[in-house]
CHARMM internal coordinates of N, CA and C (Angstrom, degrees):
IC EDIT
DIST 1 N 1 CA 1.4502
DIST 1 CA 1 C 1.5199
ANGL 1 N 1 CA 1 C 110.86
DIST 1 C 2 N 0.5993
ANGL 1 CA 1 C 2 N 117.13
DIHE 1 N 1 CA 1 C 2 N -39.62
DIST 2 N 2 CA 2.1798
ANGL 1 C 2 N 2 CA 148.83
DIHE 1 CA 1 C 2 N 2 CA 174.03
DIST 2 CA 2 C 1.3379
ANGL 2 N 2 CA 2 C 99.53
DIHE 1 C 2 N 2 CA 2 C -32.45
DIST 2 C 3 N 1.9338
ANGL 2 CA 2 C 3 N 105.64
DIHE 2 N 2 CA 2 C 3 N -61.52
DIST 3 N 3 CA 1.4515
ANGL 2 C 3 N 3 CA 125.69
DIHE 2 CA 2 C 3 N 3 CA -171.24
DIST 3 CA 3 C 1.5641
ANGL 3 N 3 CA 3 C 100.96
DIHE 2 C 3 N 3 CA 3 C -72.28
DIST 3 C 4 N 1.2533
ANGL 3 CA 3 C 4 N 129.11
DIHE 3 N 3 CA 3 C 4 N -36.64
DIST 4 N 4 CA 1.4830
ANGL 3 C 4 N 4 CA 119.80
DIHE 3 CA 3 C 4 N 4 CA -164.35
DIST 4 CA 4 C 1.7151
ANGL 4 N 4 CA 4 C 93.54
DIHE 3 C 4 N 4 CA 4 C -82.38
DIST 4 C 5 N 1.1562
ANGL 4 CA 4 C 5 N 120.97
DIHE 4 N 4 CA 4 C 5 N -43.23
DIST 5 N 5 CA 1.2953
ANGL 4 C 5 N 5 CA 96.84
DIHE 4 CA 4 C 5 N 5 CA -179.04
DIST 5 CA 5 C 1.6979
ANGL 5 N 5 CA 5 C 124.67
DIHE 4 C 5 N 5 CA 5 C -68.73
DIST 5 C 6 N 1.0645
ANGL 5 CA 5 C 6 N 115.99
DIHE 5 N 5 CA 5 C 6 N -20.40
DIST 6 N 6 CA 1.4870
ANGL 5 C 6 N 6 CA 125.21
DIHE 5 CA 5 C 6 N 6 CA -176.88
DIST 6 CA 6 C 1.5552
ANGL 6 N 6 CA 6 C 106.36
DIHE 5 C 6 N 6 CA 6 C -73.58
DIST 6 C 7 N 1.1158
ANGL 6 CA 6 C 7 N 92.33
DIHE 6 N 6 CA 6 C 7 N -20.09
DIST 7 N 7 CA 1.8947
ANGL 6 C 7 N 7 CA 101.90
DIHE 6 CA 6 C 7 N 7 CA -166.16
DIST 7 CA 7 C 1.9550
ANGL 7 N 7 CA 7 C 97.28
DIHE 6 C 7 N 7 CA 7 C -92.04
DIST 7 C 8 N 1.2199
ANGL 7 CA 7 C 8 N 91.84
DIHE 7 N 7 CA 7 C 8 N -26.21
DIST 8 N 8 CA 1.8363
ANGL 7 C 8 N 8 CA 81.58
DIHE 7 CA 7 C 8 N 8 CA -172.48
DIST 8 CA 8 C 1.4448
ANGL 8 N 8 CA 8 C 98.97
DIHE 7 C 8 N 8 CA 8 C -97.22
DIST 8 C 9 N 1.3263
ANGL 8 CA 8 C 9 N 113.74
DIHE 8 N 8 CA 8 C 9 N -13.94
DIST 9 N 9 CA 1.6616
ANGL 8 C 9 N 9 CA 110.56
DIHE 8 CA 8 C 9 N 9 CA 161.50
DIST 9 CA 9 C 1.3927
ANGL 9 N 9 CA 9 C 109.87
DIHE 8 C 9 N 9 CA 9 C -63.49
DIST 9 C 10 N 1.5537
ANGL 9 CA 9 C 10 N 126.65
DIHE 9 N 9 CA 9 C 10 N -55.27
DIST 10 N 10 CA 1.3685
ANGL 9 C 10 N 10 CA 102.05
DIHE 9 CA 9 C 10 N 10 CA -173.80
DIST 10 CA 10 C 1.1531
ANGL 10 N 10 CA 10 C 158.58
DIHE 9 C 10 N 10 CA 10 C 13.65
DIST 10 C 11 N 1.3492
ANGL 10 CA 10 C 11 N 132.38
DIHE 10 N 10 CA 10 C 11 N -174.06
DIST 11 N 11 CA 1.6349
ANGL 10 C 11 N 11 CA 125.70
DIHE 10 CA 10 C 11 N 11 CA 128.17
DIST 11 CA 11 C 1.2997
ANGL 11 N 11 CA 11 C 87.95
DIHE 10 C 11 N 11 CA 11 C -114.39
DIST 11 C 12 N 1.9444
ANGL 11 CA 11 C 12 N 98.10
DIHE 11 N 11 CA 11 C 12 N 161.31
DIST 12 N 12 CA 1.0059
ANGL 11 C 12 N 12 CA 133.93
DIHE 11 CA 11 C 12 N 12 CA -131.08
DIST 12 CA 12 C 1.4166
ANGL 12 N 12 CA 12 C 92.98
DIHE 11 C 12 N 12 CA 12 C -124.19
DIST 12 C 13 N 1.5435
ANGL 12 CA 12 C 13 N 149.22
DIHE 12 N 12 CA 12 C 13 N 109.00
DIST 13 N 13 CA 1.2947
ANGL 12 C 13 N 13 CA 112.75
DIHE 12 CA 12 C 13 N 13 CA 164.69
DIST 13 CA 13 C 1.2300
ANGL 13 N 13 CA 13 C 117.98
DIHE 12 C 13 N 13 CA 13 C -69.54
DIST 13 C 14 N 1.7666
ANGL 13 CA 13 C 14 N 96.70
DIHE 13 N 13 CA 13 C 14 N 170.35
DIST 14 N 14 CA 1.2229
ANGL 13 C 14 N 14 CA 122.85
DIHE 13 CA 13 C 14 N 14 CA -165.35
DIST 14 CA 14 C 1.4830
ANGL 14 N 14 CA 14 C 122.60
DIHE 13 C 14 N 14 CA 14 C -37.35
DIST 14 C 15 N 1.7154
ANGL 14 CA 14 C 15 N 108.91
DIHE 14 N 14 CA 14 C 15 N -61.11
DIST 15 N 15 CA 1.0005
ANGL 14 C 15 N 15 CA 145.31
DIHE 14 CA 14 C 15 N 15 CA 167.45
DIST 15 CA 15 C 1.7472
ANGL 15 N 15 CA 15 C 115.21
DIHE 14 C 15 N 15 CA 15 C -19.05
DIST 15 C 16 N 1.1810
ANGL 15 CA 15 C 16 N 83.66
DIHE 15 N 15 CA 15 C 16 N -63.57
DIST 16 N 16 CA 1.7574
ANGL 15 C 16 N 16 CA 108.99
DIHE 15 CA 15 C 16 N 16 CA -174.86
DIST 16 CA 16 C 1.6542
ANGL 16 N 16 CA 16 C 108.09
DIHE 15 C 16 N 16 CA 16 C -81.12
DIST 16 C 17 N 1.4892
ANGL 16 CA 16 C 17 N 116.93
DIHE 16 N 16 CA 16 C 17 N -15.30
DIST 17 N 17 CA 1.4450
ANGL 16 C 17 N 17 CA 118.44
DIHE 16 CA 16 C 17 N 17 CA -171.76
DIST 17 CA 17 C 1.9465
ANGL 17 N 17 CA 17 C 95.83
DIHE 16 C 17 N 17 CA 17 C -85.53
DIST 17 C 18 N 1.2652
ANGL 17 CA 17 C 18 N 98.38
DIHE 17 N 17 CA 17 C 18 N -29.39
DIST 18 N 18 CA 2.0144
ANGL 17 C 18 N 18 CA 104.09
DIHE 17 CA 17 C 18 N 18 CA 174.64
DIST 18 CA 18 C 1.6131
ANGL 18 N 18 CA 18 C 98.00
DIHE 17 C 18 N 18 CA 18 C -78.81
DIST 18 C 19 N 1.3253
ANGL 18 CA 18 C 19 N 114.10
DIHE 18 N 18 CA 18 C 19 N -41.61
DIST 19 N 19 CA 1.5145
ANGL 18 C 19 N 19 CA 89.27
DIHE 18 CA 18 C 19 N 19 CA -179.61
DIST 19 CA 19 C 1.2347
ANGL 19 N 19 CA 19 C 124.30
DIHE 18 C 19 N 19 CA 19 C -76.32
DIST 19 C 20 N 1.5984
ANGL 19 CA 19 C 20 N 121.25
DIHE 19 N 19 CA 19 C 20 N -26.59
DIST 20 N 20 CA 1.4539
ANGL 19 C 20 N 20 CA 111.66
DIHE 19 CA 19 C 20 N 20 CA 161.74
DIST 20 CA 20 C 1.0790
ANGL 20 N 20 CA 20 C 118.57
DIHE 19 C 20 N 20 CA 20 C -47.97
DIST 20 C 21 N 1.4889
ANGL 20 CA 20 C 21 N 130.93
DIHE 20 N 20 CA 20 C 21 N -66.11
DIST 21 N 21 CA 1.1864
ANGL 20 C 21 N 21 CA 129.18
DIHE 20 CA 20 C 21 N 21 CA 161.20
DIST 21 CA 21 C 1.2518
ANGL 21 N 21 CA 21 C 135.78
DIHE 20 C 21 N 21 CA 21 C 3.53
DIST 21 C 22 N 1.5560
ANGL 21 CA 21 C 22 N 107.32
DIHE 21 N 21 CA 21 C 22 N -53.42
DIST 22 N 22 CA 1.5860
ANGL 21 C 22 N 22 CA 123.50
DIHE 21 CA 21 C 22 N 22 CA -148.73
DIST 22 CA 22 C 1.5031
ANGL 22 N 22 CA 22 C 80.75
DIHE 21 C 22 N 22 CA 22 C -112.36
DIST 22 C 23 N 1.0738
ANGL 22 CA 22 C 23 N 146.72
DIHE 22 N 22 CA 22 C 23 N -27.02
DIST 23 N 23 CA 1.6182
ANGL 22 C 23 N 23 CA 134.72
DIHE 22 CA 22 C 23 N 23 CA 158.25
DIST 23 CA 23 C 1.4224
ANGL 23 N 23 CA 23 C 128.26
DIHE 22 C 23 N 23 CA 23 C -53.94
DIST 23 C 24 N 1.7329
ANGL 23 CA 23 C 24 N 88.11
DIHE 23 N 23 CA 23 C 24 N -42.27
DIST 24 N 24 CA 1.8250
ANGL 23 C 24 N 24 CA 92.26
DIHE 23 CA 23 C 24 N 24 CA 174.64
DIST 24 CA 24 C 1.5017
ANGL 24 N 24 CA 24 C 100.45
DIHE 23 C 24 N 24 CA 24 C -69.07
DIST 24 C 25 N 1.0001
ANGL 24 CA 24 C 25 N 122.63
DIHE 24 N 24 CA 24 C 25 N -28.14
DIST 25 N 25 CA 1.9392
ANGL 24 C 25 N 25 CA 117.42
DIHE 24 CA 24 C 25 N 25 CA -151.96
DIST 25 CA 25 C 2.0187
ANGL 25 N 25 CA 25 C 87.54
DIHE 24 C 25 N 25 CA 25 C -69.22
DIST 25 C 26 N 1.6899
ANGL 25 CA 25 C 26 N 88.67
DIHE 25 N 25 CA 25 C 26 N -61.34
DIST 26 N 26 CA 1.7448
ANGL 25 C 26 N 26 CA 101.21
DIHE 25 CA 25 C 26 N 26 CA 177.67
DIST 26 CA 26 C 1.7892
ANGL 26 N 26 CA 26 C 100.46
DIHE 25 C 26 N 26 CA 26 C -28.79
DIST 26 C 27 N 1.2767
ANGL 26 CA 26 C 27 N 118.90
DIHE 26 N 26 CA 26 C 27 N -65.64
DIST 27 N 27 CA 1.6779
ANGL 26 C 27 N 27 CA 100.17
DIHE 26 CA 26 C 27 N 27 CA -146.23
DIST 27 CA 27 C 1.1668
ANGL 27 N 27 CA 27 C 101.61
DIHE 26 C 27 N 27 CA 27 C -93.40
DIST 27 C 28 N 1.4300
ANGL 27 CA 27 C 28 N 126.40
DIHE 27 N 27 CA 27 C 28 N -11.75
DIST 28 N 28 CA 1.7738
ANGL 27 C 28 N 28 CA 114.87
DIHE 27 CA 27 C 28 N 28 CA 157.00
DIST 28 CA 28 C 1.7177
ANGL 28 N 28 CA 28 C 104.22
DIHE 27 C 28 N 28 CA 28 C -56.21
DIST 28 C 29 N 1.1591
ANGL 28 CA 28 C 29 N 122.15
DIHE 28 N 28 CA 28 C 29 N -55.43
DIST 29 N 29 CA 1.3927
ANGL 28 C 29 N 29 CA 110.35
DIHE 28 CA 28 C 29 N 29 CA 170.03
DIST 29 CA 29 C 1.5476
ANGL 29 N 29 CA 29 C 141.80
DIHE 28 C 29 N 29 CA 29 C -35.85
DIST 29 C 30 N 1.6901
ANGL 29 CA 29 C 30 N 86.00
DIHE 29 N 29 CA 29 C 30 N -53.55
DIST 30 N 30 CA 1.1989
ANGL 29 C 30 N 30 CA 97.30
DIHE 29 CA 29 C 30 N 30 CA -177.85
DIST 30 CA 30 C 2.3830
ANGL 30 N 30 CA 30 C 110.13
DIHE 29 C 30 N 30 CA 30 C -70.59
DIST 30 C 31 N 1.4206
ANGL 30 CA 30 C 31 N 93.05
DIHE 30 N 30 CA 30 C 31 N -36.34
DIST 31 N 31 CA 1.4247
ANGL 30 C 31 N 31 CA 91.49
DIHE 30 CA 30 C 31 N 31 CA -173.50
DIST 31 CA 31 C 1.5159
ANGL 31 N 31 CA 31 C 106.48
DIHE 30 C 31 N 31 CA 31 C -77.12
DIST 31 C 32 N 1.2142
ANGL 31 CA 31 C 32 N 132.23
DIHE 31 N 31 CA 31 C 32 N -1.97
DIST 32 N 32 CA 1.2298
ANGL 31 C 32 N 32 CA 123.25
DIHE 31 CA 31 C 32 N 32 CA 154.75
DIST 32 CA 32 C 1.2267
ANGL 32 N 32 CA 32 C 114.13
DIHE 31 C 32 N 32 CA 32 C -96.66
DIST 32 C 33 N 1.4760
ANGL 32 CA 32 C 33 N 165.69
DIHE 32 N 32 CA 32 C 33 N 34.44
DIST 33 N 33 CA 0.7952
ANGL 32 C 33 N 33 CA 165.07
DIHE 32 CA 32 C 33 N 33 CA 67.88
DIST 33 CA 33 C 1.5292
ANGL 33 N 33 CA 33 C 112.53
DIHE 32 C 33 N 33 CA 33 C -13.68
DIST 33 C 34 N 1.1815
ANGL 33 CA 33 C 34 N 121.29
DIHE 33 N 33 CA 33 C 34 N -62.51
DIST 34 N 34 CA 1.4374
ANGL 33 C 34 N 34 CA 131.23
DIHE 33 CA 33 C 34 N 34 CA -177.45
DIST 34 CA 34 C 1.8347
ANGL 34 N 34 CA 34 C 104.83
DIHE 33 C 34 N 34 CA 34 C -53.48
DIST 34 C 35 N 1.2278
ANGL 34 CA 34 C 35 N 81.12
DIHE 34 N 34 CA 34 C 35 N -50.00
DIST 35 N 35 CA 2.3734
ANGL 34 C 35 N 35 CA 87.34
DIHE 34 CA 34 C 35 N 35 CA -178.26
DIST 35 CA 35 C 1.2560
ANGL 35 N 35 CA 35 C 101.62
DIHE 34 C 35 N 35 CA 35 C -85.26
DIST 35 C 36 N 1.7305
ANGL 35 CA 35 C 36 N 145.54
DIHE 35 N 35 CA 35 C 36 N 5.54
DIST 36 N 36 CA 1.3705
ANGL 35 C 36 N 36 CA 140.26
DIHE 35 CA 35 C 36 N 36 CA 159.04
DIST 36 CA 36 C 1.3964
ANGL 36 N 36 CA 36 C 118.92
DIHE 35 C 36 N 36 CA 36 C -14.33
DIST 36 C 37 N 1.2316
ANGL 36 CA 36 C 37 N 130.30
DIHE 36 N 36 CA 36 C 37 N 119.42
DIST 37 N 37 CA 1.8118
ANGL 36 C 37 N 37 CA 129.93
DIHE 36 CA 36 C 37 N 37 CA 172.09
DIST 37 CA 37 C 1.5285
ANGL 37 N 37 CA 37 C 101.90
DIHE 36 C 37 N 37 CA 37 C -57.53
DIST 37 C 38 N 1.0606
ANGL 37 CA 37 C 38 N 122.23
DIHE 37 N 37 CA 37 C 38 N -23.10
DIST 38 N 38 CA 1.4674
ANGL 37 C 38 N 38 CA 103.24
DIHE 37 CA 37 C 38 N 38 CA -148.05
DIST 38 CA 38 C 2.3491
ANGL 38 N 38 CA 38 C 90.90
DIHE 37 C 38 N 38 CA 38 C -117.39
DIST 38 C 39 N 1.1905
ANGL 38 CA 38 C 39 N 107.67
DIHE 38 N 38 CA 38 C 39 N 172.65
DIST 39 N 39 CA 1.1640
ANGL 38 C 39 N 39 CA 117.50
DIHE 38 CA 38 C 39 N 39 CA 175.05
DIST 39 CA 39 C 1.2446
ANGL 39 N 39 CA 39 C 133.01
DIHE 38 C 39 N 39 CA 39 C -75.40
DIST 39 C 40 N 1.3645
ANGL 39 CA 39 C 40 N 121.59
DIHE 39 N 39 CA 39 C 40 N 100.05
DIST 40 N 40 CA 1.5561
ANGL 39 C 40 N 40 CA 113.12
DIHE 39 CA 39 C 40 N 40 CA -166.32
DIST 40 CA 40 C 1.5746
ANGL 40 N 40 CA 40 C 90.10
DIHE 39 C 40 N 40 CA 40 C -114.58
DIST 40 C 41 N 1.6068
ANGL 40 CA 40 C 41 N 97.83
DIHE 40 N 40 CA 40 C 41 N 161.66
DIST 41 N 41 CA 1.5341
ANGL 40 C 41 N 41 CA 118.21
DIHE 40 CA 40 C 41 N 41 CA 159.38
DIST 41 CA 41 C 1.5156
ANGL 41 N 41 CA 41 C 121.68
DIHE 40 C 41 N 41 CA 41 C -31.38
DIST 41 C 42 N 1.1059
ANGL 41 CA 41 C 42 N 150.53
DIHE 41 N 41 CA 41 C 42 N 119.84
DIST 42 N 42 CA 1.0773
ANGL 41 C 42 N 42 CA 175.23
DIHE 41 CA 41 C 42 N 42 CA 96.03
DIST 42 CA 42 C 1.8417
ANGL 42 N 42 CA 42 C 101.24
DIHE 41 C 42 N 42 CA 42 C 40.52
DIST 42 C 43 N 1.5802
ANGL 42 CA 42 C 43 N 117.04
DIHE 42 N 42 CA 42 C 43 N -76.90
DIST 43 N 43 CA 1.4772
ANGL 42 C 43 N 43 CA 121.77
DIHE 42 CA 42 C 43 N 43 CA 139.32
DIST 43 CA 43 C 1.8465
ANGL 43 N 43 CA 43 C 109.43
DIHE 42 C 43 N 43 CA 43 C -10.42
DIST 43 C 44 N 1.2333
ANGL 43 CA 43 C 44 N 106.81
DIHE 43 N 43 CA 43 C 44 N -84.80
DIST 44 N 44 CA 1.8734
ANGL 43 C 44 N 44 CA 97.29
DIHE 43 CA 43 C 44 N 44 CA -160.78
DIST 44 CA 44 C 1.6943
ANGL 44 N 44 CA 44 C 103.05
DIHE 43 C 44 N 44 CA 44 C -59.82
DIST 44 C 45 N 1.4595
ANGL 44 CA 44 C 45 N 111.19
DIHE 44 N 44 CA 44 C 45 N -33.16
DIST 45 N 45 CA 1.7588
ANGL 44 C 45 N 45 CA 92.89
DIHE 44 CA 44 C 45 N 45 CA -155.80
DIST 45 CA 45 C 2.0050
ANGL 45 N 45 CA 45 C 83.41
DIHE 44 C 45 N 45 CA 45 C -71.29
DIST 45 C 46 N 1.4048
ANGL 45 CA 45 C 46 N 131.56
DIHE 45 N 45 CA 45 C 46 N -31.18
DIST 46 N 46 CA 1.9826
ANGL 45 C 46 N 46 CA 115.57
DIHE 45 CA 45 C 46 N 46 CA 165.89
DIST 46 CA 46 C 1.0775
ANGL 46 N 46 CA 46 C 116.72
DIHE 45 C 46 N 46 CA 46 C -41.95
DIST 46 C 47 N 1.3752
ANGL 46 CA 46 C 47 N 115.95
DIHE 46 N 46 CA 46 C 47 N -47.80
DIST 47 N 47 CA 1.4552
ANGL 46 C 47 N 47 CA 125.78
DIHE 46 CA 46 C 47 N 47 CA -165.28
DIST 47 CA 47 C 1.9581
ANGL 47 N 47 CA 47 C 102.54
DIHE 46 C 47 N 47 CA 47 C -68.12
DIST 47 C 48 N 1.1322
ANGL 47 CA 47 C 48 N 127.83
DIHE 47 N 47 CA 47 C 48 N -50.29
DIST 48 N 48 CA 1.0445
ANGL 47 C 48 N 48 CA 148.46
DIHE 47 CA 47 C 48 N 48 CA 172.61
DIST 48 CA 48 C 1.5831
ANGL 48 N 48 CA 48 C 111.13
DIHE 47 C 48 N 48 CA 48 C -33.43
DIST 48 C 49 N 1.8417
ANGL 48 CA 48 C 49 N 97.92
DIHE 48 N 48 CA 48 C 49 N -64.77
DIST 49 N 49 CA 1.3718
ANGL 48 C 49 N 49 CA 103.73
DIHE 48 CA 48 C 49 N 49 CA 178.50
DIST 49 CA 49 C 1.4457
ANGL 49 N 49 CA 49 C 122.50
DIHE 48 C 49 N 49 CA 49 C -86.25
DIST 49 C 50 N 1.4840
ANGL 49 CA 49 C 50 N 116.94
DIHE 49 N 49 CA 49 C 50 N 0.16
DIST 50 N 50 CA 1.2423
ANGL 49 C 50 N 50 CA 107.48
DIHE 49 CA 49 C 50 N 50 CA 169.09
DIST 50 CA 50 C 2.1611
ANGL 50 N 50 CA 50 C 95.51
DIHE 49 C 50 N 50 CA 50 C -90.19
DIST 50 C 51 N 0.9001
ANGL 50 CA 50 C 51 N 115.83
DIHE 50 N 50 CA 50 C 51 N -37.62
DIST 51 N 51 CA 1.9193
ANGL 50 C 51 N 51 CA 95.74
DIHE 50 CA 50 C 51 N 51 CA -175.23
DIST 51 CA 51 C 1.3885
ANGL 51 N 51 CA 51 C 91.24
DIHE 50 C 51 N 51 CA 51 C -65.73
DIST 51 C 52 N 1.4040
ANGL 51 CA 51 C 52 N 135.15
DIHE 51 N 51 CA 51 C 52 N -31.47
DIST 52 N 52 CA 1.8935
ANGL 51 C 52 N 52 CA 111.15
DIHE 51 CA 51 C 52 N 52 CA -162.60
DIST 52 CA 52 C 1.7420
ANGL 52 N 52 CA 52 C 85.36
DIHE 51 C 52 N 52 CA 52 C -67.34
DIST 52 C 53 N 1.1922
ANGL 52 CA 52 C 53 N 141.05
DIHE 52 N 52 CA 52 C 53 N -44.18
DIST 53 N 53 CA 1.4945
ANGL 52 C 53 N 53 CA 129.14
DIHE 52 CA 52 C 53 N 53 CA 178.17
DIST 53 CA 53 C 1.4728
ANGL 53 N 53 CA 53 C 97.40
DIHE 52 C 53 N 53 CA 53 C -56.19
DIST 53 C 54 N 1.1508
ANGL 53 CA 53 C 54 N 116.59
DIHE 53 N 53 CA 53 C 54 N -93.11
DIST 54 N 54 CA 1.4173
ANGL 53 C 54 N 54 CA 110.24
DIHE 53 CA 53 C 54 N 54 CA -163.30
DIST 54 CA 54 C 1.9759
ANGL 54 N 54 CA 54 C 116.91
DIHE 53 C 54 N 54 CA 54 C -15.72
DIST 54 C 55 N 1.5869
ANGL 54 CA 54 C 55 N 92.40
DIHE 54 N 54 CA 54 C 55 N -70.48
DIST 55 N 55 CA 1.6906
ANGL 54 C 55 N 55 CA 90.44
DIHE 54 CA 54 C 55 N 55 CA 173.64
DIST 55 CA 55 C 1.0624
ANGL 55 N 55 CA 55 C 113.76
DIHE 54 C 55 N 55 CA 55 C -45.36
DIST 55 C 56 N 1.5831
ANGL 55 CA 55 C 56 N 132.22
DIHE 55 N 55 CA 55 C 56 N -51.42
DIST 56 N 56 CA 1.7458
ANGL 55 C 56 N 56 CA 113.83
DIHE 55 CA 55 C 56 N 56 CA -159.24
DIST 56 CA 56 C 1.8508
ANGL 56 N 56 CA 56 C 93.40
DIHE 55 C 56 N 56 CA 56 C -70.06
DIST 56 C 57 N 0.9513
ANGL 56 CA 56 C 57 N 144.74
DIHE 56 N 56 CA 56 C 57 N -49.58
DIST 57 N 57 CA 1.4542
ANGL 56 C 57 N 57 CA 140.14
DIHE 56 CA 56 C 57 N 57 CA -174.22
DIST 57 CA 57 C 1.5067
ANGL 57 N 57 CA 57 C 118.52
DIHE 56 C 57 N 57 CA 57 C -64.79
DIST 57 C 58 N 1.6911
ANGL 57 CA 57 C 58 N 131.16
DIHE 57 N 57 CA 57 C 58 N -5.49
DIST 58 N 58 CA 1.4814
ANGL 57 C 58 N 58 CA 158.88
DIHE 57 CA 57 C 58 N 58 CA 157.34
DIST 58 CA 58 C 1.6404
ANGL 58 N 58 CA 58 C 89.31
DIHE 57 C 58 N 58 CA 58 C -75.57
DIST 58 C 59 N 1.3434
ANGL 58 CA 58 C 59 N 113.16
DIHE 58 N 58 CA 58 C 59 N -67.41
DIST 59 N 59 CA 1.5857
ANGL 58 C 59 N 59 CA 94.60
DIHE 58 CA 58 C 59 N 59 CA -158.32
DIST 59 CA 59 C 1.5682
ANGL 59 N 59 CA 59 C 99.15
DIHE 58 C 59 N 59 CA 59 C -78.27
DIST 59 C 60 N 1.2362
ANGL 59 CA 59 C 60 N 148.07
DIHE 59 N 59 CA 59 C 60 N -58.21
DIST 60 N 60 CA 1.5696
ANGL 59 C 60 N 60 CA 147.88
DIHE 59 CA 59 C 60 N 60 CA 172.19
DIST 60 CA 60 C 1.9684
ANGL 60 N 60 CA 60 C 87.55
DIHE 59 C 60 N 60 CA 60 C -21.31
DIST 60 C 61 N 1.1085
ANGL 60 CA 60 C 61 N 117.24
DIHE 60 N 60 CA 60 C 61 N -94.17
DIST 61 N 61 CA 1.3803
ANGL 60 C 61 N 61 CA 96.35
DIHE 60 CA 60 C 61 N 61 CA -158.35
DIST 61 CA 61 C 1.6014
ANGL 61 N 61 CA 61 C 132.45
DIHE 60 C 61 N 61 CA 61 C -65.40
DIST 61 C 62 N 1.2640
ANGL 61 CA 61 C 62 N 99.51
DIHE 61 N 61 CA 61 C 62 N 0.13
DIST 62 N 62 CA 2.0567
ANGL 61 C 62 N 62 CA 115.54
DIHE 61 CA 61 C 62 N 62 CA 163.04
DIST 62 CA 62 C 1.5236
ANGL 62 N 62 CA 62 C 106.27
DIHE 61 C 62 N 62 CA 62 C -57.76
DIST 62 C 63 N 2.1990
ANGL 62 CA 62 C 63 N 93.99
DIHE 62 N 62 CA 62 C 63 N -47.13
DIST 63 N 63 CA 1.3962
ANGL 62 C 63 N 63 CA 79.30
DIHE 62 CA 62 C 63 N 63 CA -162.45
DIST 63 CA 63 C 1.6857
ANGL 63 N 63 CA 63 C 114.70
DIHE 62 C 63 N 63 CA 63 C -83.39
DIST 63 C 64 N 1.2961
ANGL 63 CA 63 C 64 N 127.47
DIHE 63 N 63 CA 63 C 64 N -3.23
DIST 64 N 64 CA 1.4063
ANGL 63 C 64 N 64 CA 135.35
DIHE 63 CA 63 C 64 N 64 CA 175.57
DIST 64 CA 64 C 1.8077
ANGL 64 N 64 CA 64 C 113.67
DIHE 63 C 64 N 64 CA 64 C -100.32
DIST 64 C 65 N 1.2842
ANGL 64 CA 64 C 65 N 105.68
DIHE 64 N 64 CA 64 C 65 N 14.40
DIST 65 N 65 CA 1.7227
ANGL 64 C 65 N 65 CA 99.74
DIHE 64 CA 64 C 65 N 65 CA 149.89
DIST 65 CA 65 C 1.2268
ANGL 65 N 65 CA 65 C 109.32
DIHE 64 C 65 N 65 CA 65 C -89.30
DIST 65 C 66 N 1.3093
ANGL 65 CA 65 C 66 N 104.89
DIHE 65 N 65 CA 65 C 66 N 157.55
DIST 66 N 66 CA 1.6432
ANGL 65 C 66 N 66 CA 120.40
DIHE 65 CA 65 C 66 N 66 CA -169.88
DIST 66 CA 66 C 1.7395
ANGL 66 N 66 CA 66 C 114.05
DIHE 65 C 66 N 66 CA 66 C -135.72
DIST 66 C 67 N 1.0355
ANGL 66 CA 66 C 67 N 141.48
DIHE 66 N 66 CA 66 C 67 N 135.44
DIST 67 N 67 CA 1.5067
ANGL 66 C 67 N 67 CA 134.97
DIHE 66 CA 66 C 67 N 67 CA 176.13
DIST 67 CA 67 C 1.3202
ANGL 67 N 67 CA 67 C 119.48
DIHE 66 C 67 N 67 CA 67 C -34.76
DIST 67 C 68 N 0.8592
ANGL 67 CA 67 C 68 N 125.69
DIHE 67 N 67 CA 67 C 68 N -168.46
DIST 68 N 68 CA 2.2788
ANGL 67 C 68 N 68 CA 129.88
DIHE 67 CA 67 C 68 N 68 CA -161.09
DIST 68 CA 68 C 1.3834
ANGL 68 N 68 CA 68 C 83.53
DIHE 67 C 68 N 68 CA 68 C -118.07
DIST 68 C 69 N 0.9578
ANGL 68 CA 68 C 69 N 136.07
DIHE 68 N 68 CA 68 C 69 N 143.93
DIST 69 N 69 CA 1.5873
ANGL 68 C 69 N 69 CA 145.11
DIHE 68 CA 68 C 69 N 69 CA 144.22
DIST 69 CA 69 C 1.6760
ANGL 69 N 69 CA 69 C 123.12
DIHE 68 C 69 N 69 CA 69 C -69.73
END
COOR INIT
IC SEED 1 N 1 CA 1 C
IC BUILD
């Protein structure tokens, strides 16, 4: 447990600091789509909840890479 926290302290490369990024952007998207007021297709609100998974498990391991020694 020791190691996972030391590791998400890090720095982060670069690389992985755009893909976190681009995961969070994904599941704000996707989770508003999913909480939409209005009635969508059945199809998008799946599609929706499978990227808010995908993104939250993109950004979790962005944020636990660590630089090369």
């Amino acid at each position: 447990m020791k190691q996972l926290i030391q590791r998400v302290n890090a720095p982060t490369p670069k690389f992985f600091k755009k893909l976190r990024t681009i995961g969070l952007a994904l599941a704000a998207v996707a989770t508003t789509i999913a909480a939409a007021p209005v009635a969508l297709p059945a199809v998008i609100i799946k599609v929706a909840g499978y990227i808010a998974v995908a993104s939250g498990v993109l950004s979790a391991v962005s944020q636990t890479a660590v630089e090369g020694e």
